[in-house]
N, C-alpha and C positions, 0 to 999 in steps of 0.2 A: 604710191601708185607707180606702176611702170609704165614705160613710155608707149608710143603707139604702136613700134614695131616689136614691140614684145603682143602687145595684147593681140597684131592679127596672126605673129604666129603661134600662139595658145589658142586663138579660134580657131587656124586651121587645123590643127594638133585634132580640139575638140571632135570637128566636123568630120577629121578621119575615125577615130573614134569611135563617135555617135555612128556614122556609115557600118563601120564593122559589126556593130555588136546588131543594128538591125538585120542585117547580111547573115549575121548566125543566128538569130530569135527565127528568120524567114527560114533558115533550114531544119531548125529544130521543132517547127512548129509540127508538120507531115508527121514526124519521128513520133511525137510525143499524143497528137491525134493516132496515129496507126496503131501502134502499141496498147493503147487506151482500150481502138476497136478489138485489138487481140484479145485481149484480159477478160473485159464484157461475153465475148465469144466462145473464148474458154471455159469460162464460168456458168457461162446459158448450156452448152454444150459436154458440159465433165462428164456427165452419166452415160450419154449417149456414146463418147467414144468408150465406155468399160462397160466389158460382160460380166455379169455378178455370177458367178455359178462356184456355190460351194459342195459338190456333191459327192467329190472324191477330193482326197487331198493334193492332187496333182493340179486338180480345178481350182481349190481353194488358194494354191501358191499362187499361180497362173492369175488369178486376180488380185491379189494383194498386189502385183506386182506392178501391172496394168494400171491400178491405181496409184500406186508410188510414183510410175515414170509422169502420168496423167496432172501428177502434181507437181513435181519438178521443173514439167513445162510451164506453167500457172505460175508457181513463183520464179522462175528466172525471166516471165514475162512480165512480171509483177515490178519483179527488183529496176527492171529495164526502163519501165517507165518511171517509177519513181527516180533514177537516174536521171534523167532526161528532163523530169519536168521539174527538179531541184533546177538543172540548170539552164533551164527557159526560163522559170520563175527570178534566180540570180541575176541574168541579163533583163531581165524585166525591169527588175530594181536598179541597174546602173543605169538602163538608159535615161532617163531626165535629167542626170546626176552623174556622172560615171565617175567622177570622183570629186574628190574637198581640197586638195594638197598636192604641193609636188615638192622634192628636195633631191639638190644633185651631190653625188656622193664619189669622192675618189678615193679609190680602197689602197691601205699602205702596202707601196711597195709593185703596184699593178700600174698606176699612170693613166688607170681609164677612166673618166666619167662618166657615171650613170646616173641616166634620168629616171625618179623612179616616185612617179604616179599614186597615189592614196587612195582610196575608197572602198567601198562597205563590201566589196570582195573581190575576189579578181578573176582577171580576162587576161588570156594568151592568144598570142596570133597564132594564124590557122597552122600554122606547123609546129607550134608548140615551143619555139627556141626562145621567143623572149616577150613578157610581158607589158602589156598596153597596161594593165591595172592593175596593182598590189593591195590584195585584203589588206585590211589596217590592223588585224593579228601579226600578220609575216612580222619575223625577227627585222627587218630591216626597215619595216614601217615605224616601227619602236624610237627612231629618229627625229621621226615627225616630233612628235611628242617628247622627248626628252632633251633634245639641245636646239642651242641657235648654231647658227653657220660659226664655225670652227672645227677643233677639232674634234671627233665624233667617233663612237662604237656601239657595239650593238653584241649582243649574245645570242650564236647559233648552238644548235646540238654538235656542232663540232669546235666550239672554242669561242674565244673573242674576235670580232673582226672589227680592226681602228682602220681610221683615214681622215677626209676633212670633207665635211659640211662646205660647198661653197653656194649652195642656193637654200632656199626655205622660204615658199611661195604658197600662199593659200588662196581659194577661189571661192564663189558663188556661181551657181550654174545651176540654171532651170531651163526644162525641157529643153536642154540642148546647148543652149547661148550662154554666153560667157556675161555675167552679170558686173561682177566685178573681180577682183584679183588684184593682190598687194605682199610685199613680202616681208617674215614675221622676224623675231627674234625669239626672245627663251622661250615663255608661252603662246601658247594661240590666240593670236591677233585681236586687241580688243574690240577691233572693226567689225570681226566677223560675231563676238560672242554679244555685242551692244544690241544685233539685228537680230541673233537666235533667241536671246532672252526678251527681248525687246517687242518679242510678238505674243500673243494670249494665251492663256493656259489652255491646254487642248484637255478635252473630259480624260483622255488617258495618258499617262509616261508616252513620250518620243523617245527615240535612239537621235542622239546628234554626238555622233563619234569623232564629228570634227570639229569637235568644242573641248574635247579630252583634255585638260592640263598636266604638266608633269609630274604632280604629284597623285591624282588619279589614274593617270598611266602608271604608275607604281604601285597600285591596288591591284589595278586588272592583269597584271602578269606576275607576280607574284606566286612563287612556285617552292618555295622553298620551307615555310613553316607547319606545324600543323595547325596553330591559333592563329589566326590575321585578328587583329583587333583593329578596328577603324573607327577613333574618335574621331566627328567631323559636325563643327557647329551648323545650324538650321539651314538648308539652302545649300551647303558645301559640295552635293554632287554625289552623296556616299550611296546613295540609292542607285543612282542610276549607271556608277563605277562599278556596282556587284554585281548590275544583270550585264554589263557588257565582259566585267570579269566573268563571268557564266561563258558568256556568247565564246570567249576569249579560250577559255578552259574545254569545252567542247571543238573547238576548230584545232589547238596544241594537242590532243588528245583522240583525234578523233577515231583510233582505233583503239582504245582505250576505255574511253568514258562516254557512254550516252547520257542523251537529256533524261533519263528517267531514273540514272542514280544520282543524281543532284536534288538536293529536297532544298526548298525557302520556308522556311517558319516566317508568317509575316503577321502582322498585327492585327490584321482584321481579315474578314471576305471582300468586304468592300476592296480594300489594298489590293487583292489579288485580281481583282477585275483594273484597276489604275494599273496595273504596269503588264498586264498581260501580252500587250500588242508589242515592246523590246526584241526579245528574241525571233519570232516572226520577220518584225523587219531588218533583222540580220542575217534572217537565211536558218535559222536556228529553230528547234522543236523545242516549246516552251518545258521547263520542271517541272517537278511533283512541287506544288503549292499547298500547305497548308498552314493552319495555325497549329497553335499547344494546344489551345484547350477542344478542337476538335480529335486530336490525338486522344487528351484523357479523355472525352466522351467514350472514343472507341470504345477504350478498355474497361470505362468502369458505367458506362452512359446507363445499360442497362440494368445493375442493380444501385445504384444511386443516384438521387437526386444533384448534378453538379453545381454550384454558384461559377458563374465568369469572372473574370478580371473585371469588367467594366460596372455588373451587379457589386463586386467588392469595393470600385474604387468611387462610387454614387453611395455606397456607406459612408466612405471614410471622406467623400465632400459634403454629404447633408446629414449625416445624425450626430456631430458634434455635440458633447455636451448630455446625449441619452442614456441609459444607464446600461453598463457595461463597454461603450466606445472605448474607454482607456484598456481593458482588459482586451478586447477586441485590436486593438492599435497595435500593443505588445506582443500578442500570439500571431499578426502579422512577420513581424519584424521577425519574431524567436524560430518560429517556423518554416523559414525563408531563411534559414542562417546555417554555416557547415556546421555548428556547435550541433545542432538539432539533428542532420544528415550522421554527421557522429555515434549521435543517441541511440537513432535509429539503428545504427549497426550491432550498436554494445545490446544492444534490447534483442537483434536476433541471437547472439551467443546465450545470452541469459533464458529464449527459450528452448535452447538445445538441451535447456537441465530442468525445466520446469515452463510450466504457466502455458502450455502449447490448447489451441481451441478448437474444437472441433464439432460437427452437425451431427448429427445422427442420421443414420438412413433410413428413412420410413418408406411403408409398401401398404396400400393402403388400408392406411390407417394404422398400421402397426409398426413394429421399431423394429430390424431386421438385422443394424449394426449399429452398435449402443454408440456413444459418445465418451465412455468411458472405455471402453473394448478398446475403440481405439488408440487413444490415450497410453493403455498398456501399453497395446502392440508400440507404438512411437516410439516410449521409453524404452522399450525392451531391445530395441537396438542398439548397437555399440556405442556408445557414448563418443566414439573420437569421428564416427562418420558424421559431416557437415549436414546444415539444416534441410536445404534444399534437398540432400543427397535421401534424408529420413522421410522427408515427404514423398519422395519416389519410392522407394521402397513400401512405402503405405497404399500409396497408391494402386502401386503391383499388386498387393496383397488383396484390398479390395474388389479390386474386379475377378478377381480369382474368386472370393467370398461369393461374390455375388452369380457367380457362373455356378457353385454349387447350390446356395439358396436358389435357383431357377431352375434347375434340375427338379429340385427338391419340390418346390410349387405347384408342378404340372398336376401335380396327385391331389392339391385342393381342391374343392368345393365348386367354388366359382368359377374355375376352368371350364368344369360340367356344364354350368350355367351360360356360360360366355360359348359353348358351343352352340347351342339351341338360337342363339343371335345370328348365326355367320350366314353371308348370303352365298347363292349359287357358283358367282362365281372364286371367293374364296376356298368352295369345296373344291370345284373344278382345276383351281393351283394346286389342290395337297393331290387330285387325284394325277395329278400332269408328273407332279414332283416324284409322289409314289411311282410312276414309271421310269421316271429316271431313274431313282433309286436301284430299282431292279434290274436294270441293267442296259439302257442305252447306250453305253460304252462297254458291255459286254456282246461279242459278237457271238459266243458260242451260245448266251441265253436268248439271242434273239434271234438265231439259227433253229433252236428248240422249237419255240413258241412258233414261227414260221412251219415248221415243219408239221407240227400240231395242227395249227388250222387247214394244213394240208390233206390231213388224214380226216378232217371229221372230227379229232377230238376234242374235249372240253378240257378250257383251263382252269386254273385254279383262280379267280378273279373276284368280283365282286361278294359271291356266294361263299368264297373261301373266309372261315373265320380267321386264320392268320391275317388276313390282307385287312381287313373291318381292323381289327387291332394294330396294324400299322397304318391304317389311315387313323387312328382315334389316337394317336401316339404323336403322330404329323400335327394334326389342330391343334392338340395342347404344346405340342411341342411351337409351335406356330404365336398361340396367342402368348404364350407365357411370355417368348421372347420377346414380343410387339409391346409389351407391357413394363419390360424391363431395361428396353432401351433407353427411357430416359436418365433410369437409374445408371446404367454407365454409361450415360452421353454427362453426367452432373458429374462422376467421377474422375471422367477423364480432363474435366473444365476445375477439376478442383473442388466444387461446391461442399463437398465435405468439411474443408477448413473455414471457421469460422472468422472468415477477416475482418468484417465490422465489428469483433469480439474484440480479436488480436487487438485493431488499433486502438479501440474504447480503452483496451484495459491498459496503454500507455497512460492515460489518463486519468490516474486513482492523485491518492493526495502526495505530496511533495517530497516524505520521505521512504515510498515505494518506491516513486519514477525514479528517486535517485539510485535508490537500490538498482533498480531492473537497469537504467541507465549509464551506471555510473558517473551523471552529470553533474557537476559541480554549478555552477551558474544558472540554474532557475530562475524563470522570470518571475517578479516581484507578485506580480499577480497572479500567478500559477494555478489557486482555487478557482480562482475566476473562470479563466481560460479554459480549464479542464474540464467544467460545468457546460460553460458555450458548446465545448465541442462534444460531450457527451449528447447532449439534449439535440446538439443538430444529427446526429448519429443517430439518435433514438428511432427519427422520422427517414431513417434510409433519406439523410441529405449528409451534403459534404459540401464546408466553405471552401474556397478557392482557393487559401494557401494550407488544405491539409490534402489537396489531390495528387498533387506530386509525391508527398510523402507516403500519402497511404498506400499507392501506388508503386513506391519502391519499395516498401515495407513487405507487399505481396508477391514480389517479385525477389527477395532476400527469400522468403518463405519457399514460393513455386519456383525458383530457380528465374535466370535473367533473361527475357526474351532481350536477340539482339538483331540488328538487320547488318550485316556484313557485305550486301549488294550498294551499300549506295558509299559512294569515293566523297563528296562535298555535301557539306550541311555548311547553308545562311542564315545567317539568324538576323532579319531587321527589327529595328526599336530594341537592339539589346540589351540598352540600360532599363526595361521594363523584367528583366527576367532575373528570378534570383540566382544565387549560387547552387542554393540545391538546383534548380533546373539544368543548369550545366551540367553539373554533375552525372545528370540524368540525362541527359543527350549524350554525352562521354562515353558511358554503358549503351545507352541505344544504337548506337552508332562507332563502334570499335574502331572500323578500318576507315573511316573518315575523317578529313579535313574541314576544320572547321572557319568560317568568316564571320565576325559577327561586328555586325556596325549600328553607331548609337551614337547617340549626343549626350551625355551625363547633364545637359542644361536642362534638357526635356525629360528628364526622370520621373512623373509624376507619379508612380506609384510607391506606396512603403515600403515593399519592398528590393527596391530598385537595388543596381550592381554598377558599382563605380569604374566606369571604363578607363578613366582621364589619367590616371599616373601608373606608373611605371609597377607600382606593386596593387596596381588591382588585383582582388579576387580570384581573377581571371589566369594569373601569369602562371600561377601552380599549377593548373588542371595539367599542362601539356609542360611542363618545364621554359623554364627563361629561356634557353637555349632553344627549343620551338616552337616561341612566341615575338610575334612579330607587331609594334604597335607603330601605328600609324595616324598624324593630326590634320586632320585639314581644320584649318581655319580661316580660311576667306570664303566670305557667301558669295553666291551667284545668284541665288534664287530671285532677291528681293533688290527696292532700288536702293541706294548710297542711304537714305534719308531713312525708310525703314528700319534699314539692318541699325543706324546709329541710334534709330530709337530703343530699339530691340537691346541690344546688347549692354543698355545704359540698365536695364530692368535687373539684368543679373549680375553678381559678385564676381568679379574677376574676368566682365565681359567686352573687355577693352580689347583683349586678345584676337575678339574676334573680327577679320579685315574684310569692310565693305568692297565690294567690286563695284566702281566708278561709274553706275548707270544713274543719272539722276532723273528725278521725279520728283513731286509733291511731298509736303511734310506731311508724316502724319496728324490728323485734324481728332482733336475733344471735343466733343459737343454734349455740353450738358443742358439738360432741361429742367422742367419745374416739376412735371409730374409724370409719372409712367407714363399714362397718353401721348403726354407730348412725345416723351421720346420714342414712342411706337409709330408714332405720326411723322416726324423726323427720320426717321432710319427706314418707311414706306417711302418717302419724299427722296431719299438718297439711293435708296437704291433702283426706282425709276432712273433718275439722272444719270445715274452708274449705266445703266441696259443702255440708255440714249447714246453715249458716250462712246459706247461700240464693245464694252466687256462683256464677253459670254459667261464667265466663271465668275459666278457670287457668290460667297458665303457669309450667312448668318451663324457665326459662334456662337453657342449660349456654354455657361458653364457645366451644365449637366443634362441628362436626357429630359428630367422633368421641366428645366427652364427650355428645354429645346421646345417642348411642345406647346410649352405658353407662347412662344413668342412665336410659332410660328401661328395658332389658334387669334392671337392681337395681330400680328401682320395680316394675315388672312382676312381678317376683318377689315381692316383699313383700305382694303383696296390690293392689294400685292400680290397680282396676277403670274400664275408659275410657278409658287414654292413649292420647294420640295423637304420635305421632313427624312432624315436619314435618322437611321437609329443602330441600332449593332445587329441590326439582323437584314439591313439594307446589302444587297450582293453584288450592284455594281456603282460601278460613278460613271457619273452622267453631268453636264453640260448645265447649264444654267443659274438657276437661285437657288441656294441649299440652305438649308438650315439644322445644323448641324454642332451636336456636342464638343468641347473644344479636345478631348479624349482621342474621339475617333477621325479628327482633321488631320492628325499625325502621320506624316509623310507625306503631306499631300499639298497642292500648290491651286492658287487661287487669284484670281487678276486680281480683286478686289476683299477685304475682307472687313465685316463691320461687325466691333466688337460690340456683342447685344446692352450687356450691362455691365460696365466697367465700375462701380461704385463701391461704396465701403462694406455696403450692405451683403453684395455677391463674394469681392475679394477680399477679405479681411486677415485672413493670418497669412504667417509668412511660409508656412507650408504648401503656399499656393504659388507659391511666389513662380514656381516651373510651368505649370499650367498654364498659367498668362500669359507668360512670356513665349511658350507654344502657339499659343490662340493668334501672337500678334507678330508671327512668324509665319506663317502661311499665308502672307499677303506678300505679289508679286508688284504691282502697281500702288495700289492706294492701298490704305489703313485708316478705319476708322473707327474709336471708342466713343459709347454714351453714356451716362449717369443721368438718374435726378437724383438728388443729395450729394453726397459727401462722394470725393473720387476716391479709389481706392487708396489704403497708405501704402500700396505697390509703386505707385507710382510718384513717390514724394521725392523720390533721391534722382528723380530725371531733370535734366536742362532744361526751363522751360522754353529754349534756344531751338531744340528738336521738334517743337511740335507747335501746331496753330488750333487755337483755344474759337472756340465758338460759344459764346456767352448763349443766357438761357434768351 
């Protein structure tokens, strides 16, 4: 702690401060009100200042033009406010707070010290010459966070700037007042981080940028690879270092990069409602959020049934043992593998010579362009033009086909018939169009026809049998095309190529796929497998590790949609994503940099991607040379007692370093019979609300135990619960009850494991899941059994934890 006479003049410092930035909130308010009343005004008003009159072309400029300036006034009134109330909103947010930190810094070689101020953006005096507040992006805030007092540097866009750290000073400060203040060394003070963690999980992600350590300051400015890889055990921070690296990467760039070519793949919707509020309170326009499997919906949602990750991974926890799991287990793993992405490829060259499938065009009821027709046509192309490139060319052809076949139509039958249906004013367009026809853009024929009616005489019009015959010309011409636009709306969408064909027919018996494949490594159960995924084929579905594939398979076929617009793709829970998925984001995202952070402890799915060493998966996509891997292994999330529990569950989880906030051991409570322990975990988690925790969760291991236990809590009394499932869209504050799948990422004052016993964990493929489940608890942890505990838990101290007899 510093002495007195520091602390009044940091309060005075404050109070100058806090004075100013009210002093510019009081000016800018008028500004950002008057501007507001402009825009409103403009906008009530746009028509009223412009005469529409197109009647000669001189009038028709003369307006376009009125409206062009009419608009440029509107958006530079537009831009101005949003100017303006960016930065009333900015000082809004400093003032309670105006900053976290201070460090004085004397640059080599200059002799000056500089005092230079921290927080969540900054503030210049009124003339602009020298800053009261330093964003915690600025290159020289980077100091904060990366050294103690010593010697010190920092990296601008013009080189390195060294000197020496002689202060490093962190604060507390609400609404104004100087709470406390103390000064740090390497990392950020554990005074201050004991109080930030130390308080209750709020229902959403906070920004506490001034808890940043300097191994997460090495996340968020990182500028130099194209793969960040961030393995960081449960609690380590990696979450909340991407969206400030986000925060961080839009302020470095901000001519550059907007918030909407940045996309987050995150694990859930739920997720993307938890950390939505981040960027906001940094001043920042949140990203494009979504999931994968919202993505494959997009593209394949409407002709196939999809299965989810979490529908797959509620397989692969409860039908143990049913017939076909083992086949099923296997075509996970094989499927999710580059051997398979491989296959995939060798399979499109193999149909550049054979085996290509295709729909046939039916009109109704009859077949207009065979499915063999086209087939020729395919092959009849040069053999050395690529696949994609023949499908184009097909393409072209077809709608060319089909433009003659509709010509050719109008002279049917049913055209006849289909006119005797048309209403009034359908005629009323062909007779509108028929003038146009004739010459609305002809001046000399409508100088004529003028002239004509001048004189008395009759035109040639309704009575004239020409004109009957190009109105009867019009209608057919009219419905044939209204009838045929679906037929080249499907063409142009591809429908012609048979892709649930294509992929099926990967799927024959073992010494085709090798053929068509050239894969050497087949999986053992390959009959199996090819059976499953036929018969789910059959019923227009697709399980969830064949949608990527199929997916890139039609995209080999139709050529590679890419998105070129977006600079950063995040990937959270990355140990949930395979390699083909990478892959496929690679191709999606060309000109993009990627980050993708995960815990390989919490890997629960089969398919999972090993992020932890040096030759993951991962390091090829982009080359060694730019990939970047980075470990956090101290938790923050949880207390000391926790995290030692926790990390006793996994192989090799000694690595991971508690942060020194103590608490309660975690407590086993076992019972004699289900009831009791419904009755018990009712009883506890009353005590827990009493207590003063807002954030409960009840983990069960699967959706279906989610609903029993919340259906026996319910029962008992256990006023509040809430039932999350994967189709829950936000979070929210209280008693949850909640699958241990979808708790991932996510923080909890309290967490009480539903049913720890032998019965729910029993293999050791479970062994990640649990140890997820009992990682999302920030204060207290607690497991219940009646029978046998699980054998997950044999190899723990029973020195970590306090046993509560039946």
């Amino acid at each position: 702690m510093s002495n007195a006479n520091d602390w009044q003049q940091e309060q005075t410092r404050l109070d100058l401060v806090t004075g100013k930035l009210r002093e510019r909130i009081a000016e800018l308010e008028p500004e950002v009100a008057g501007l507001r009343h402009q825009v409103v005004d403009i906008r009530k008003r746009f028509w009223e200042e412009v005469t529409v009159n197109t009647s000669t072309d001189e009038d028709f400029e003369e307006t376009f033009f009125t409206i062009k300036q009419q608009a440029a006034v509107l958006s530079e009134r537009e831009r101005s406010h949003r100017q303006r109330m960016r930065q009333w909103q900015s000082l809004n947010r400093l003032l309670p707070s105006p900053y976290f930190g201070r460090i004085d810094f004397e640059e080599e070689g200059l002799g000056l010290r500089e005092q230079v101020y921290v927080g969540v953006s900054s503030f210049a005096s009124e003339d602009g010459m020298s800053f009261l507040v330093y964003d915690w992006r600025t290159p020289i805030a980077s100091l904060y966070y990366d050294y103690p007092p010593g010697e010190a540097a920092y990296t601008t866009p013009g080189g390195l700037i060294a000197g020496t750290m002689t202060l490093k000073r962190q604060y507390q400060i609400r609404e104004g007042q100087l709470l406390n203040m103390f000064d740090a060394s390497v990392t950020i003070g554990d005074e201050l981080l004991q109080q930030v963690l130390g308080q209750g999980a709020d229902s959403q992600m906070k920004t506490i940028v001034a808890t940043i350590q300097r191994e997460q300051n090495a996340i968020i400015r990182e500028e130099k690879s194209r793969m960040l890889i961030v393995q960081g055990a449960a609690g380590s921070g990696k979450t909340s270092a991407a969206l400030q690296r986000v925060a961080y990467l839009l302020y470095r760039y901000r001519d550059r990069i907007k918030a909407d070519q940045i996309v987050l793949f995150s694990p859930n919707s739920m997720f993307n409602s938890y950390v939505s509020t981040v960027l906001p309170e940094l001043g920042e326009e949140n990203m494009q959020q979504t999931t994968f499997q919202e993505y494959l919906d997009h593209w394949l949602g409407n002709a196939l049934a999809l299965e989810d990750p979490f529908d797959q991974l509620e397989y692969v926890l409860t039908e143990e043992g049913s017939p076909g799991y083992s086949a099923r287990l296997e075509g996970i793993q094989y499927k999710s593998s580059e051997a398979y992405l491989k296959a995939l490829h060798q399979y499109a060259l193999w149909l550049e010579r054979e085996g290509m499938r295709f729909n046939a065009i039916r009109f109704r009821g009859r077949e207009l362009i065979s499915a063999e027709r086209m087939t020729a046509r395919f092959y009849g192309y040069d053999a050395s033009i690529r696949l994609a490139n023949r499908v184009g060319l097909l393409q072209e052809w077809l709608l060319k086909e089909l433009a003659a076949l509709e010509r050719k139509e109008r002279e049917e039958d049913w055209v006849t018939e289909e006119m005797h249906f048309l209403d009034n004013d359908q005629y009323a367009e062909v007779h509108r169009q028929l003038h146009k026809d004739r010459g609305v853009f002809d001046f000399a024929e409508r100088y004529a026809e003028a002239r004509e009616r001048m004189l008395g005489q009759t035109r040639g019009d309704e009575g004239d049998f020409s004109y009957a015959e190009q109105e009867e010309e019009l209608l057919r011409r009219g419905i044939v095309k209204e009838q045929f636009k679906p037929l080249r709306r499907s063409v142009r969408k591809f429908a012609f190529i048979d892709k649930s064909g294509l992929y099926a027919q990967l799927f024959a018996d073992r010494e085709v796929y090798r053929e068509m494949t050239k894969e050497a490594q087949i999986p053992s159960l390959w009959e199996e497998i090819a059976e499953q995924t036929r018969e789910k084929l059959s019923r227009s579905e697709l399980f969830y590790e064949d949608a990527t594939p199929y997916l890139h398979l039609q995209e080999l076929v139709e050529g590679v949609r890419t998105n070129t617009e977006v600079k950063h793709v995040f990937v959270d829970e990355g140990q949930d994503y395979s390699v083909f998925q990478y892959e496929f984001l690679k191709k999606l995202f060309p000109r993009a940099r990627m980050t993708v952070l995960g815990d390989f402890g919490q890997a629960i799915f089969t398919q999972s991607t090993n992020l932890e060493k040096a030759d993951s998966p991962l390091v090829p996509l982009y080359g060694e040379s730019e990939t970047n891997l980075i470990r956090l292994v101290r938790s923050y999330r949880s207390t000391r007692e926790i995290v030692e529990f926790a990390r006793s569950l996994l192989p090799g989880g000694q690595e991971i370093v508690p942060f020194d906030r103590s608490g309660g051991k975690p407590i086993l409570c076992l019972a004699g019979s289900e009831e009791e322990r419904v009755a018990r975990i009712a009883k506890d988690v009353a005590e827990l609300r009493a207590e003063g925790f807002g954030s409960i969760a009840v983990i069960a291991k699967t959706a279906a135990e989610s609903v029993r236990a919340h259906e026996l809590l319910s029962a008992q009394g256990c006023e509040g619960l809430r039932l999350v499932t994967k189709k829950t869209l936000d979070f929210q504050k209280g008693v949850l009850v909640i699958p241990a799948y979808l708790a991932k990422g996510v923080e909890f004052d309290a967490v009480l494991l539903y049913d720890a016993s032998s019965r729910t964990y029993r293999r050791e493929g479970e062994r990640k899941l649990f140890y997820t489940a009992c990682t999302r608890a920030m204060h207290r942890l607690r497991l219940y059994a009646s029978g046998e505990w699980s054998p997950l838990l044999r190899g723990v101290d029973p020195a970590l934890y306090d046993s509560l007899p039946r």
